[in-house]
Residue frames as qw, qx, qy, qz and C-alpha x, y, z in Angstrom:
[[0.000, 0.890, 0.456, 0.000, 0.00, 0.00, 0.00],
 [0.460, 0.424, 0.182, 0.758, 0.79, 3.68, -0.88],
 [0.147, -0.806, -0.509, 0.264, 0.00, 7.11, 1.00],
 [0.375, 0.390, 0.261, 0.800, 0.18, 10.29, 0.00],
 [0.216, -0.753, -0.323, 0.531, 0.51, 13.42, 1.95],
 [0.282, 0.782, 0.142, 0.538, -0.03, 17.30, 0.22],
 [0.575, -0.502, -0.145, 0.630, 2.80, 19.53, 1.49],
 [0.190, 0.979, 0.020, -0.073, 2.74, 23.46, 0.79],
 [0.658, 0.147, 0.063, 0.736, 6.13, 25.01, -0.54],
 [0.085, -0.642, 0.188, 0.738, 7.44, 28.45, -1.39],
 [0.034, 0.222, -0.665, -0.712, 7.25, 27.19, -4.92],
 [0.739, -0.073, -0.351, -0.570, 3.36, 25.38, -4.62],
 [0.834, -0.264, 0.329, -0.356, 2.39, 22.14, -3.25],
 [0.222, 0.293, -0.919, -0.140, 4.15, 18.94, -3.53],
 [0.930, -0.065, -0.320, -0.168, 2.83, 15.32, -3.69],
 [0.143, -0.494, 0.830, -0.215, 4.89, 13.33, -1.16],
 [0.948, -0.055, -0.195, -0.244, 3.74, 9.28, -1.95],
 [0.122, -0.487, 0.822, -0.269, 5.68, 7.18, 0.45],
 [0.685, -0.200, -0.664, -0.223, 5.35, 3.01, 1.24],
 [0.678, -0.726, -0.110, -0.024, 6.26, 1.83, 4.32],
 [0.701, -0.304, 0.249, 0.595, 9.89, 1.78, 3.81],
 [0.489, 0.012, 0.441, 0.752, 10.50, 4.23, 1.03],
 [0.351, 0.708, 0.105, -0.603, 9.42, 7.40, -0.64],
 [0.500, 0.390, 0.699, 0.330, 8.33, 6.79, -4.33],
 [0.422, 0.569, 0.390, 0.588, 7.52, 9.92, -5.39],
 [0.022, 0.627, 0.673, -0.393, 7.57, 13.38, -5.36],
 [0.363, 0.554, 0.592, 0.458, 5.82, 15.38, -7.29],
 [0.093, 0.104, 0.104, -0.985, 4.58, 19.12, -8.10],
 [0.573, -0.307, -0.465, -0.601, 0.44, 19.54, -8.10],
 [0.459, -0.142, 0.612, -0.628, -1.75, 17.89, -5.74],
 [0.597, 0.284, -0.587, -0.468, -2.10, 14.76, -8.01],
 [0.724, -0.325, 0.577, -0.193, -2.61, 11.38, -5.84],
 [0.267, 0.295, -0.811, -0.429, -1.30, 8.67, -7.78],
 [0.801, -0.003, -0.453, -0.391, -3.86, 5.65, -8.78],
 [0.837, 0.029, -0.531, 0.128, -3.80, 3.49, -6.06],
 [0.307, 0.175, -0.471, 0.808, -2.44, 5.52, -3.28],
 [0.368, -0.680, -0.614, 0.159, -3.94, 6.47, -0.33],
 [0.144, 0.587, -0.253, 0.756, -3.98, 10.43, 0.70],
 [0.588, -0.503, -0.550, 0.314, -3.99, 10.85, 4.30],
 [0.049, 0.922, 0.066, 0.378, -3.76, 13.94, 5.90],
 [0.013, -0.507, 0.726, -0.464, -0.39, 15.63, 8.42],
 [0.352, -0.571, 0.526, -0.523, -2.27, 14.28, 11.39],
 [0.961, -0.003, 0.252, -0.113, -2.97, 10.60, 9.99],
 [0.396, 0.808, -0.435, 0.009, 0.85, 10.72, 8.09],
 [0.919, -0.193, -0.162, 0.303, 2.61, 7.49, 8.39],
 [0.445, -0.720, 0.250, 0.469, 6.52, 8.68, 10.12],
 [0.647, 0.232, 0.519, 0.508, 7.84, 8.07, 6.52],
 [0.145, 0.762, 0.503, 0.381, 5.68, 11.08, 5.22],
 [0.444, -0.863, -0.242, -0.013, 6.67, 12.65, 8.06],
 [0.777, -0.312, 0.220, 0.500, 10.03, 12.86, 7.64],
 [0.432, 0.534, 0.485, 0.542, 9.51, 13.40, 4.14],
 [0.092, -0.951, -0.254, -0.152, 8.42, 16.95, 5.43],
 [0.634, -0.442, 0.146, 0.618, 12.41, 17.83, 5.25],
 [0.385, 0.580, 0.230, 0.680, 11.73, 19.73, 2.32],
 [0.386, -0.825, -0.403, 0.083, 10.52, 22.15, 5.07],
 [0.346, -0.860, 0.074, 0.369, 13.86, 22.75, 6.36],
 [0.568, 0.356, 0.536, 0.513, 15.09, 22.84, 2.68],
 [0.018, 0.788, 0.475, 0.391, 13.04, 25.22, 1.79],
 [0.531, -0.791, -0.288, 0.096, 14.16, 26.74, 5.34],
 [0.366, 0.824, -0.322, 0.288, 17.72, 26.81, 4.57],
 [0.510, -0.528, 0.595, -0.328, 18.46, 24.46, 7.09],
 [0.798, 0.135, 0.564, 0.163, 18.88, 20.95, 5.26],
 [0.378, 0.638, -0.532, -0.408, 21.41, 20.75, 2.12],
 [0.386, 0.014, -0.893, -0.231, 21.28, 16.65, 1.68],
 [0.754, -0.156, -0.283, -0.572, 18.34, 14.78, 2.48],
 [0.083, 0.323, -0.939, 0.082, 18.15, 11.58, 4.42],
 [0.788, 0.236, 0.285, -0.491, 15.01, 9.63, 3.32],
 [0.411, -0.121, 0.870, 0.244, 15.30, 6.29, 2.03],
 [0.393, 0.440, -0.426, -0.686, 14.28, 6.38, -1.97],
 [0.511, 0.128, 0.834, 0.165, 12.72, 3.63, -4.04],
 [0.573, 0.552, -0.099, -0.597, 11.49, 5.78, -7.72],
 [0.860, 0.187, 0.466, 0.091, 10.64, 3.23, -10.35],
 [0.513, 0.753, -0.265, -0.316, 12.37, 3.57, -13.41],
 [0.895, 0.397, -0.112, 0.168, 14.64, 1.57, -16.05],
 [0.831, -0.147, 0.014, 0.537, 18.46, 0.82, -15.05],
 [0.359, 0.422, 0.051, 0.831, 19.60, 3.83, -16.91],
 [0.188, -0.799, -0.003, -0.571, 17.39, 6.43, -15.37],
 [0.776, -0.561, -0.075, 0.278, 18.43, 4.62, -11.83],
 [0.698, -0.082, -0.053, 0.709, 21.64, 5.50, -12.98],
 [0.227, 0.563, 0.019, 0.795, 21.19, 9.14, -13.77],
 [0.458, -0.781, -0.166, -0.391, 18.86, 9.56, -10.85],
 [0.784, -0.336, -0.013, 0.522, 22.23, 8.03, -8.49],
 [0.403, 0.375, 0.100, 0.829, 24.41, 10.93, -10.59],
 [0.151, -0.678, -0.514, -0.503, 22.04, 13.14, -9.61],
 [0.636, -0.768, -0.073, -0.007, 22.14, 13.10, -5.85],
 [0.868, 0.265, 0.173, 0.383, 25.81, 13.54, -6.54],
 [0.213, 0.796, 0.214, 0.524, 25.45, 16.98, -7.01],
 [0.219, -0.265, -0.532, 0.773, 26.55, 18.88, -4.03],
 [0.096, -0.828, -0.465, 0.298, 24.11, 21.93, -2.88],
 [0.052, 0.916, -0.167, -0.362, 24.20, 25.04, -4.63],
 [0.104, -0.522, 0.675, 0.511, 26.02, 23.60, -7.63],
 [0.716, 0.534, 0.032, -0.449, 25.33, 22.51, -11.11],
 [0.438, -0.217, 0.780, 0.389, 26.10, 20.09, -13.73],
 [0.437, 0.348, -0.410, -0.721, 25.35, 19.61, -17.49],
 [0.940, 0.004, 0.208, -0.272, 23.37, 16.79, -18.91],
 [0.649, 0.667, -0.366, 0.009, 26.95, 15.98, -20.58],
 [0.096, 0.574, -0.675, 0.454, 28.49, 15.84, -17.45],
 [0.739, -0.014, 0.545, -0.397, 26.05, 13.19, -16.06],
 [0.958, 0.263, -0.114, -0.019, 26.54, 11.19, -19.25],
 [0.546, 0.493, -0.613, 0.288, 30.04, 11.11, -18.72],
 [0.249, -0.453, 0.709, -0.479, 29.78, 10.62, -15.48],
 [0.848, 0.177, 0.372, -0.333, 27.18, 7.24, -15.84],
 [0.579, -0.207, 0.719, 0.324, 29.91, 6.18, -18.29],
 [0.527, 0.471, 0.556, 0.437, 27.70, 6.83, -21.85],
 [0.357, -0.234, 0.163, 0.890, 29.73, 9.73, -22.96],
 [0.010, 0.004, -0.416, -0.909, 27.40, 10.68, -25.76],
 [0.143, -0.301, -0.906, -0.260, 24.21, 10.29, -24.06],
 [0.007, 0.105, 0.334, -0.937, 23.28, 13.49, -22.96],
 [0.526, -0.285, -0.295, -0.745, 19.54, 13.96, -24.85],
 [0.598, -0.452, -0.478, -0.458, 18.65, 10.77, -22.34],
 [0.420, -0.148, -0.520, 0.729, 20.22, 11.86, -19.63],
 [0.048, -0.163, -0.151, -0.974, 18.06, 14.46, -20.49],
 [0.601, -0.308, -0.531, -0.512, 14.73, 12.36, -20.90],
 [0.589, -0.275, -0.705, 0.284, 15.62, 10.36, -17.49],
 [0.123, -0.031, -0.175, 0.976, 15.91, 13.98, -15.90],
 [0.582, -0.250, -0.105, -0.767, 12.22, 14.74, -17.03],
 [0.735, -0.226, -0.598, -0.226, 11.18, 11.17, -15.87],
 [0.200, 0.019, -0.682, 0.703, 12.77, 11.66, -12.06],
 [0.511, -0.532, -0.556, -0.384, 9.44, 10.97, -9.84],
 [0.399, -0.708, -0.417, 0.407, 11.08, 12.50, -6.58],
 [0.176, 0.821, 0.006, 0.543, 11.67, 16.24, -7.47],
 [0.131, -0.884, 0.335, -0.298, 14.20, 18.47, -5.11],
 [0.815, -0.456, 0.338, -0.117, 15.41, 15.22, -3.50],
 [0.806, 0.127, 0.450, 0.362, 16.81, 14.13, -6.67],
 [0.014, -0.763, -0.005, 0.647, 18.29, 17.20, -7.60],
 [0.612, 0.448, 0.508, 0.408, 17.28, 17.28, -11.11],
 [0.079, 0.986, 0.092, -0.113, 16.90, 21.17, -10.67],
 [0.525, -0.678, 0.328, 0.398, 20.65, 21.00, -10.35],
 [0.736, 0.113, 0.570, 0.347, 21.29, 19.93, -14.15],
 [0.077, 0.753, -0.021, -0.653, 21.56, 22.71, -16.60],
 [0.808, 0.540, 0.194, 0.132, 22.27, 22.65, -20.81],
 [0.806, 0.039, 0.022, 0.590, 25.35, 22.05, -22.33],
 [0.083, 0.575, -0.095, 0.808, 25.97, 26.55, -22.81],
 [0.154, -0.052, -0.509, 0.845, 25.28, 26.73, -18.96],
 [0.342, -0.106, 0.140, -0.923, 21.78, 28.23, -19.23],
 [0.439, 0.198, 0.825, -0.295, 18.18, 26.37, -17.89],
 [0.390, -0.065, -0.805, -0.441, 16.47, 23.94, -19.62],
 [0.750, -0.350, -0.261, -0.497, 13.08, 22.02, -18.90],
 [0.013, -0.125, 0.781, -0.612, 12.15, 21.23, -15.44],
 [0.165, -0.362, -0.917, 0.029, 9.27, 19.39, -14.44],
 [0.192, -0.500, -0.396, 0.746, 8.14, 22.59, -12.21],
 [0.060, 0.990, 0.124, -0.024, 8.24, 24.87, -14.49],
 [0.565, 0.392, -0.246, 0.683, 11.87, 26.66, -15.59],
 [0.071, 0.698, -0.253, 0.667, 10.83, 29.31, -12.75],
 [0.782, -0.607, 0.089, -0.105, 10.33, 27.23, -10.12],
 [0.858, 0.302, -0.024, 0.415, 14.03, 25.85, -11.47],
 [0.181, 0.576, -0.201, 0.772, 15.66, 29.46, -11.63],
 [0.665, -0.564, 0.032, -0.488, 13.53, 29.82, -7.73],
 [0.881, -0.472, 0.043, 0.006, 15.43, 26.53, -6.06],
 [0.744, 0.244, -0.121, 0.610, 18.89, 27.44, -7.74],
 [0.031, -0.670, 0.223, -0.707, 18.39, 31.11, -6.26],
 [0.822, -0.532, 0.082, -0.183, 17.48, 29.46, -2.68],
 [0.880, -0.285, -0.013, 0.379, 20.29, 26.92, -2.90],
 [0.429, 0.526, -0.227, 0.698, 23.34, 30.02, -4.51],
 [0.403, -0.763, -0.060, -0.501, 21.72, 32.12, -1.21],
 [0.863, -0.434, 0.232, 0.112, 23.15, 29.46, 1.64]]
């Protein structure tokens, strides 16, 4: 079974879907996924609860996360989404530099695609990823929520 707490931002609401052992997704919107249970804060399994570190994210008080992950996806995107968390805080990489770093030098467009397909947002710092001249590209969010969590993390 699935649950699925709605958590305000600075940038909108997130989706937080957690099992018992693992956050699966999160999203922007207030979308439940099929199959998931929503539950409100005060019925929030501790998982969900945790999960509510974007807070001090968001707070300037958390730069790495520490919430056990389980997003579905194909080997490859596993691998970009591993690159990913990589990233330090307040710093960027190209989608070139995540194919070379995942080993398939010349596979930046789906380093690109696996980037749109990442199903925990800020945790998996896709925001962090940038095109090959240095300037933003598509973000799940929205480019200004993008330009909005790079100006938060340069700030700290």
């Amino acid at each position: 079974m699935t649950y699925t707490l709605q958590h305000e931002t600075p940038v909108g609401p997130v989706t937080i879907t957690a099992t018992g052992e693992a956050v699966t997704q999160i999203r922007f919107g207030t979308t439940v996924p099929e199959g998931s249970a929503a539950v409100p804060e005060t019925a929030a399994t501790p998982l969900l609860l945790k999960a509510a570190q974007l807070r001090e994210y968001f707070a300037g008080t958390r730069r790495d996360f520490s919430l056990p992950l389980a997003p579905a996806g194909t080997p490859f995107q596993q691998s970009v989404w591993q690159a990913l968390q990589t990233i330090p805080y307040g710093e960027t990489r190209t989608y070139g530099h995540i194919a070379m770093q995942i080993g398939h030098n010349k596979s930046f467009r789906a380093v690109g695609m696996a980037n749109n397909r990442n199903p925990i947002v800020i945790v998996i710092p896709c925001h962090r990823v940038l095109g090959y001249d240095g300037k933003l590209t598509g973000y799940a969010g929205g480019l200004d929520i993008k330009e909005r969590l790079l100006a938060l993390e340069k700030r700290r």
